[in-house]
C-alpha positions as CSV (number, residue, x, y, z in Angstrom):
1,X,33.2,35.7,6.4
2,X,33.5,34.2,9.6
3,X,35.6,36.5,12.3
4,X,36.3,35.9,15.6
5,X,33.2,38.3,16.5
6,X,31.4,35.9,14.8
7,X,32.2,32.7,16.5
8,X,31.1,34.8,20.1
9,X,28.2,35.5,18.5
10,X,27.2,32.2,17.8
11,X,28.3,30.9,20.8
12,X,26.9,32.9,23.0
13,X,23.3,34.8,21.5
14,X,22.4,32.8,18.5
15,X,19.1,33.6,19.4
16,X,19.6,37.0,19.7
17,X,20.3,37.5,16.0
18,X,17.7,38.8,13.5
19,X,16.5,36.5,11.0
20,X,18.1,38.5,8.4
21,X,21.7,38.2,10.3
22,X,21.3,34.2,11.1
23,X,21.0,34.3,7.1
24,X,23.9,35.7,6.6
25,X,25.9,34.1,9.3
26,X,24.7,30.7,7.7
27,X,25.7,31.7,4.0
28,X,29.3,32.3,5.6
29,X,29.4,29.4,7.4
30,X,28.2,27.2,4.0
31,X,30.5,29.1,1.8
32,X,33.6,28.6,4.4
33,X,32.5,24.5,4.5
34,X,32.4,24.4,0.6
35,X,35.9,26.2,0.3
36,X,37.4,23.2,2.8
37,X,38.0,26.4,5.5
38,X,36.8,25.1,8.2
39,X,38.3,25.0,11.8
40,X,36.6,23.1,14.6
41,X,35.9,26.5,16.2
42,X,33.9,27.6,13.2
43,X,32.5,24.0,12.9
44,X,30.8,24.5,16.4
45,X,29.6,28.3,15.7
46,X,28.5,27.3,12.5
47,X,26.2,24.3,13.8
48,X,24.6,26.5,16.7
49,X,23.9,29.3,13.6
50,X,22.4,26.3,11.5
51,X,20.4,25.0,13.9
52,X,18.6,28.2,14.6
53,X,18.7,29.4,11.1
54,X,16.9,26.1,10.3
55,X,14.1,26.3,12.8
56,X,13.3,29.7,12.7
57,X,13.2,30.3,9.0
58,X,11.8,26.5,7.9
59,X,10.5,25.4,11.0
60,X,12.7,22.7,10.6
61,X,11.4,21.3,7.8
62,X,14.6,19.8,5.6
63,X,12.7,19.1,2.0
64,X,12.1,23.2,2.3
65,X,15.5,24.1,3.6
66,X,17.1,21.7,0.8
67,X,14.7,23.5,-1.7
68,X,15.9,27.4,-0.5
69,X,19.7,26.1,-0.8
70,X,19.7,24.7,-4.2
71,X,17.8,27.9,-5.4
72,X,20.3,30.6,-3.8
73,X,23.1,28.5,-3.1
74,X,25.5,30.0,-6.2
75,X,24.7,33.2,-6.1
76,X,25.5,33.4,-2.1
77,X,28.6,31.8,-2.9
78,X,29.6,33.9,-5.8
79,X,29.0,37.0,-3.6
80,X,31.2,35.7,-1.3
81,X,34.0,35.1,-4.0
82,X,33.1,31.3,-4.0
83,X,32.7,29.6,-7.5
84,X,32.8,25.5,-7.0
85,X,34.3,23.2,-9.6
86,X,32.6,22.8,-13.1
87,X,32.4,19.0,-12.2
88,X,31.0,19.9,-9.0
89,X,27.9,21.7,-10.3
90,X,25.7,19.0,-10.8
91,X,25.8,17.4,-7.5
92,X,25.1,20.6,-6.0
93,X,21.8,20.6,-7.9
């Protein structure tokens, strides 16, 4: 999950990171958001990691990013020890 290490990261060579690592970085940062885990220190490090994670992978195209995070969504969270509410399953759909 997100570490101190992390946040530097972010902050300072988001574009450093592998594709692979800004995927993994963003799963953190969406599974911390969904949990309500969020500081404003992570807010900032997540947005920088989104941002990149967005344009290099989907070229910044949202209808495909939207399509990739429906489709992986539970089982990143799950892997992370997430599960979200039964009656919040459908709006995450």
């Amino acid at each position: 999950m997100i570490t101190a290490t992390m946040t530097l990261v972010a902050a300072l060579s988001v574009h450093a990171l592998t594709v692979k690592e800004l995927e993994e970085y963003y799963w953190d940062c969406d599974t911390l958001f969904m949990r309500g885990d969020m500081s404003g220190q992570d807010l900032n490090s997540c947005l920088l990691v989104t941002e990149e994670f967005q344009t290099r992978v989907f070229n910044n195209d949202r209808a495909q990013f939207m399509q990739y995070w429906r489709r992986e969504n539970l089982s990143e969270w799950y892997r992370r020890g997430y599960t979200p509410r039964i009656e919040d399953l459908p709006k995450l759909r």
